[in-house]
C-alpha positions in Angstrom: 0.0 0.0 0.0 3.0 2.1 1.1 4.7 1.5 -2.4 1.5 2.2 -4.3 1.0 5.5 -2.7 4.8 6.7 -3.5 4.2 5.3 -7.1 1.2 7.8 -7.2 3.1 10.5 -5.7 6.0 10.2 -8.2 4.1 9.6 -11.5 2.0 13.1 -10.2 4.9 15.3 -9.6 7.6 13.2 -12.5 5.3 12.3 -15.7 4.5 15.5 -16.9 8.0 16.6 -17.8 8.9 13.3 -19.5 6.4 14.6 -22.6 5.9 17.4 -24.3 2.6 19.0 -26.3 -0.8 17.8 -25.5 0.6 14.6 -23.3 2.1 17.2 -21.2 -0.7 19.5 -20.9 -3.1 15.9 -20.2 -0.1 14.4 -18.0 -0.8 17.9 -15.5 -4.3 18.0 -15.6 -4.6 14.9 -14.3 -4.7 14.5 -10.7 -3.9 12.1 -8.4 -7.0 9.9 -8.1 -6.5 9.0 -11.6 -3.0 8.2 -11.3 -4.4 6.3 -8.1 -6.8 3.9 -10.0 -4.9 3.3 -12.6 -2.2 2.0 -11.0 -4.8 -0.1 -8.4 -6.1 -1.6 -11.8 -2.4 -2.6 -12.4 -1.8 -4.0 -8.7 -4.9 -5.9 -8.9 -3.9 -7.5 -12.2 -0.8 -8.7 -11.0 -2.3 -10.5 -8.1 -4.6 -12.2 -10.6 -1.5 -13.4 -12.5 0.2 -14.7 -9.9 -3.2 -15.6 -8.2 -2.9 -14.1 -5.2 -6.1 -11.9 -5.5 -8.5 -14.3 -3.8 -5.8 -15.2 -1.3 -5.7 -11.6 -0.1 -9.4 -10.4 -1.3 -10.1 -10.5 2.6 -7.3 -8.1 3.8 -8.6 -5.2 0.5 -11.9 -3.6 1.4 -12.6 -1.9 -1.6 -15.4 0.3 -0.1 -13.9 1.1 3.1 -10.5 2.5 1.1 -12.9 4.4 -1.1 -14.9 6.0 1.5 -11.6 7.1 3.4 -10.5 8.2 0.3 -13.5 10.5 0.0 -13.1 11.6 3.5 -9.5 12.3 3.3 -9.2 14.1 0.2 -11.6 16.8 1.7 -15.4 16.0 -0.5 -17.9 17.4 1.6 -21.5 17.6 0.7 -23.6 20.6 1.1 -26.8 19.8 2.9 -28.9 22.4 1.5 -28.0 21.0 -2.0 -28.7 17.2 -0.4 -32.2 18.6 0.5 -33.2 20.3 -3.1 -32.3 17.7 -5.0 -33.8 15.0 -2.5 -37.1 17.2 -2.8 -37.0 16.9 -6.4 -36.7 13.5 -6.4 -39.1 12.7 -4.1 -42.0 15.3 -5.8 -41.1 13.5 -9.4 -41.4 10.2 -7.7 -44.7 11.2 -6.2 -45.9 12.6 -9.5 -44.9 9.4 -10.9 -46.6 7.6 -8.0 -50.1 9.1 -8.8 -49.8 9.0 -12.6 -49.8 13.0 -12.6 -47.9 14.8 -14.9 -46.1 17.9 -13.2 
């Protein structure tokens, strides 16, 4: 995990100086989440060759790593927006419900 997240750090701050033109200008607008999954997607395929994936499926919680990854890159959701769009959704649900059209 340790070597995954320096591997992410590198290719963030090193790849966009090894090209020039539009790979460069992609190479910096690309964060580090993408740099993050991609190289995940690589991990997790070498564990597949070597099969090793379902021997240490138990130890990878994919959905706990993504929520901490949510919390610790700072995402925050704005209640008010959380209420107008749940209201939304519920009033087009309702319409739907009662075979109204709003």
């Amino acid at each position: 995990m340790i070597a995954l997240s320096v591997a992410v750090w590198w290719l963030t701050k090193q790849l966009p100086f090894l090209f020039t033109g539009t790979l460069n200008r992609i190479f910096k607008t690309a964060d580090f989440p993408i740099y993050a999954i991609i190289l995940g997607f690589a991990a997790r395929g070498v564990l597949s060759l070597l099969g090793l994936q379902e021997r240490l499926s138990a130890a990878f919680r994919t959905e706990f790593f993504l929520k901490t990854g949510v919390i610790l890159l700072g995402a925050s959701i704005n209640l008010v927006n959380l209420v107008k769009i749940g209201a939304g959704g519920c009033a087009d649900a309702a319409c739907r419900y009662c075979g109204a059209s709003c």
